[in-house]
C-alpha positions, 0 to 999 in steps of 0.5 A, a space after each residue: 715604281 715606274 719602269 728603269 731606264 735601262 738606257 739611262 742606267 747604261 751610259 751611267 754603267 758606261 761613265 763608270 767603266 771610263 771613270 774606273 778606267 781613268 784609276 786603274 791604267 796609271 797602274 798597268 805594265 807599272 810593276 805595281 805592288 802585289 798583295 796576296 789574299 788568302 785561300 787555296 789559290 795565288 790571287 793577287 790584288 793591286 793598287 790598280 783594283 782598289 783605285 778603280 773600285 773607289 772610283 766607280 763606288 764614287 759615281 754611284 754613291 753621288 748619283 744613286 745613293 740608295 742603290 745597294 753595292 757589291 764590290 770584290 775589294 770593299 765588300 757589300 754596301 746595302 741599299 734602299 732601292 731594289 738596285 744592286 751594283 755588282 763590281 769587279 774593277 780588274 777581273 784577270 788580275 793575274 794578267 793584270 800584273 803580268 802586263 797583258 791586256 786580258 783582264 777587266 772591269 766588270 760593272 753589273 747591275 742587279 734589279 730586285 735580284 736578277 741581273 739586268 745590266 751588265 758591262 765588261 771594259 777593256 780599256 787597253 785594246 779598247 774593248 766595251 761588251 754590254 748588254 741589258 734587257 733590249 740587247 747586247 753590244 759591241 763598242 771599238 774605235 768609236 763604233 757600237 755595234 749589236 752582238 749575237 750568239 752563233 748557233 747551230 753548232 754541235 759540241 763536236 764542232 765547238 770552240 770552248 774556252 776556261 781560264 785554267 784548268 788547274 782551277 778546276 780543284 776537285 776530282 769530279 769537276 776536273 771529270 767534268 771539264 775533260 768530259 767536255 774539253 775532250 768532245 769540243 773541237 778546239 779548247 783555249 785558256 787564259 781569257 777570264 771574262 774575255 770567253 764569256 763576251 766571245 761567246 756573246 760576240 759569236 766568236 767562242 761557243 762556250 765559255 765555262 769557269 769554276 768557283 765564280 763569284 757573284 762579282 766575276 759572272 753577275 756583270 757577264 750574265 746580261 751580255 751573254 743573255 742579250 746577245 741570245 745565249 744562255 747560262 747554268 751554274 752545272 751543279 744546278 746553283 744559284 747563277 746569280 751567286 756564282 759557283 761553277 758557270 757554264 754558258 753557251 751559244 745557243 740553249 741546245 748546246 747548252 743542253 748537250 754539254 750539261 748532259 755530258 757533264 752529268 754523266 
């Protein structure tokens, strides 16, 4: 086959984010319904993640209707090309419900199992980080700009950012977030996939969340990779299956946090 238009397929990921952006708002500070869905943690869903879902599914079934799907709220459809949309319409959606503008959209796109594009979109500040194989970006306010890591930065001198330490649910990993949490020179919560694309921006130094699943990291990972950092699943997992994800700024502090982490 020829070689994707990683251009193409990333003005089509940004018509997805505007598309599922359109569904989703109407349900925003709206003090939607809230379903609970089972498991050892409160993990609502709303009208608002199922709209902006079959929004994008939509788009993606009219215009590349042999490409796989993975969404979090209508589960896995295959598809005949090595292509794999991965979704996430609200990531945050705690916050969601809670009327802040931390949460969302997360639109990745994986090729023959690797994840290559990857969108998060935030349509209330109007925020949109993206990154595929020739980079990573930037869009605000009209402007598009390329991102970057910041490097050089030593753990001891470190933002570091996790959505809530209570969901590190286990002993060792709540050892091994401390270890860390302990070192860096400043720790913030509550950001979700916000973190992840601070770290690309070169704003936060490391980002870091327990139990991911594919469709809360895969979308993330081309931005952070774009943008020259680096990523692990710290018990030595397979990233692309989510777990317990780590990224950093630069592949030395990576390096220093997961030997940390390991003692």
């Amino acid at each position: 086959m020829t070689a994707p238009d990683w251009a193409e397929l990333t003005r089509f990921a940004i018509a997805l984010a505007e598309a599922s952006a359109a569904a989703i708002l109407p349900y925003f500070r709206k003090n939607a319904a809230i379903e609970v869905k089972d498991g050892p943690v409160w993990d609502p869903v709303t009208e608002g993640d199922r709209a902006g879902e079959r929004a994008i599914r939509a788009l993606i079934e009219r215009h590349f209707p042999d490409h796989g799907i993975h969404g979090e709220e209508y589960g896995i459809k295959p598809g005949s090309s090595p292509f794999t949309w991965v979704l996430d319409p609200v990531d945050g959606t705690r916050s969601f419900v809670c009327g802040m503008p931390t949460w969302a959209t997360l639109i990745g796109l994986s090729f023959e199992g690797r994840p290559v594009l990857g969108l998060m979109n935030q349509p209330v500040v109007g925020d949109m980080f993206y990154g595929n194989p020739h980079g990573a970006w930037h869009a605000y306010r009209g402007a598009t700009m390329p991102i970057t890591t910041r490097t050089g930065v030593p753990l001891s001198r470190a933002t570091l950012a996790t959505t809530a330490p209570e969901l590190y649910r286990s002993t060792e990993n709540q050892r091994r977030f401390h270890s860390l949490k302990d070192r860096a020179q400043l720790t913030r919560y509550g950001g979700d996939a916000y973190f992840f694309c601070m770290v690309a921006a070169g704003h936060i130094d490391i980002a870091m969340d327990c139990g991911l699943q594919p469709y809360d990291i895969t979308p993330l990972l081309p931005i952070v990779s774009g943008a020259g950092g680096f990523a692990a699943e710290w018990t030595g997992g397979d990233l692309t299956k989510g777990g317990n994800v780590i990224t950093a700024g630069s592949q030395a502090l990576l390096d220093e946090a997961l030997a940390i982490m390991a003692h």
